[in-house]
C-alpha positions, -999 to +999 in steps of 0.1 A: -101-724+293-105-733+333-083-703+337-101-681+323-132-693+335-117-689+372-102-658+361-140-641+350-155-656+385-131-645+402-135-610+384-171-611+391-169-618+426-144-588+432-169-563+412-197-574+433-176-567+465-164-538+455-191-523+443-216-532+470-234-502+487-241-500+524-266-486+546-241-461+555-236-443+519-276-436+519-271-412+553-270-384+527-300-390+511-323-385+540-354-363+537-339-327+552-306-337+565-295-299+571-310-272+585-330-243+569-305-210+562-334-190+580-328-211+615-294-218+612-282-199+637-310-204+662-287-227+682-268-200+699-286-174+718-271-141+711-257-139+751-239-168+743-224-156+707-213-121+724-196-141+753-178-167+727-167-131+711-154-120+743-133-151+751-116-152+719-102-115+721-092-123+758-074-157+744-061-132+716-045-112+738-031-139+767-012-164+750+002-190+768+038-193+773+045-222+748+027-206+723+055-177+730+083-206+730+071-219+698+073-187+679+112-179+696+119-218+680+106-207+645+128-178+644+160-204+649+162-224+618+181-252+636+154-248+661+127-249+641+144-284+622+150-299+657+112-290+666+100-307+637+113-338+642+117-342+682+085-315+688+085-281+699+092-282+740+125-306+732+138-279+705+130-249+729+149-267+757+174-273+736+179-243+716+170-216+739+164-221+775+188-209+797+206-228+818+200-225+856+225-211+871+242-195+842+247-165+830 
C-alpha cells in the first residue's frame, strides 16, 4: 500500500512537471505576431531587391574553386565515400590533385 501510494505521488509530481507551460510557449499567441500580406515586402526597397537579383546571377555564374572540387569528388565514387567521412578538401587532395612536380 506505501508503494503504491509513493508510486501515485511520484506519478503526480512527474505529470505536473511535465506538463507545466512556460512563458515561452505563449510567444505565439501574441496580438499580431506577423505581418499583414499587403506590407510584407515593404522591408526591401526595390533598389535593394534588383541588386540582391544581380548578385545571385553573378554568384551563379563565378563559382568558387571548391565548389568546382567538390563536384570533380562526386563524380569519383571512392572520392565521394572518402569525402563523406574525412570532408570534401581531404578526399579532393586525395583523390585528385596532382602531384607537384609530376606528370
Amino acid at each position: 500500500m506505501k508503494s503504491l501510494l509513493l508510486l501515485s505521488i511520484l506519478a503526480a509530481l512527474a505529470v505536473a512537471t511535465l506538463c507545466y507551460e512556460s512563458h515561452e510557449s505563449m510567444e505565439s499567441y501574441e496580438i499580431s505576431p506577423f505581418i499583414n500580406r499587403r506590407y510584407a515586402n515593404t522591408f526591401i526597397s526595390p533598389q535593394q531587391r534588383w541588386r540582391a537579383k544581380v548578385q545571385e546571377r553573378i554568384r551563379e555564374r563565378a563559382k568558387p574553386v571548391h565548389e568546382y572540387n567538390r563536384e570533380a569528388c562526386d563524380d569519383v565514387r571512392l572520392c565521394g565515400h572518402y569525402a563523406r567521412v574525412f570532408g570534401y578538401n581531404a578526399a579532393y587532395n586525395r583523390y585528385l590533385r596532382q602531384p607537384r612536380g609530376g606528370k
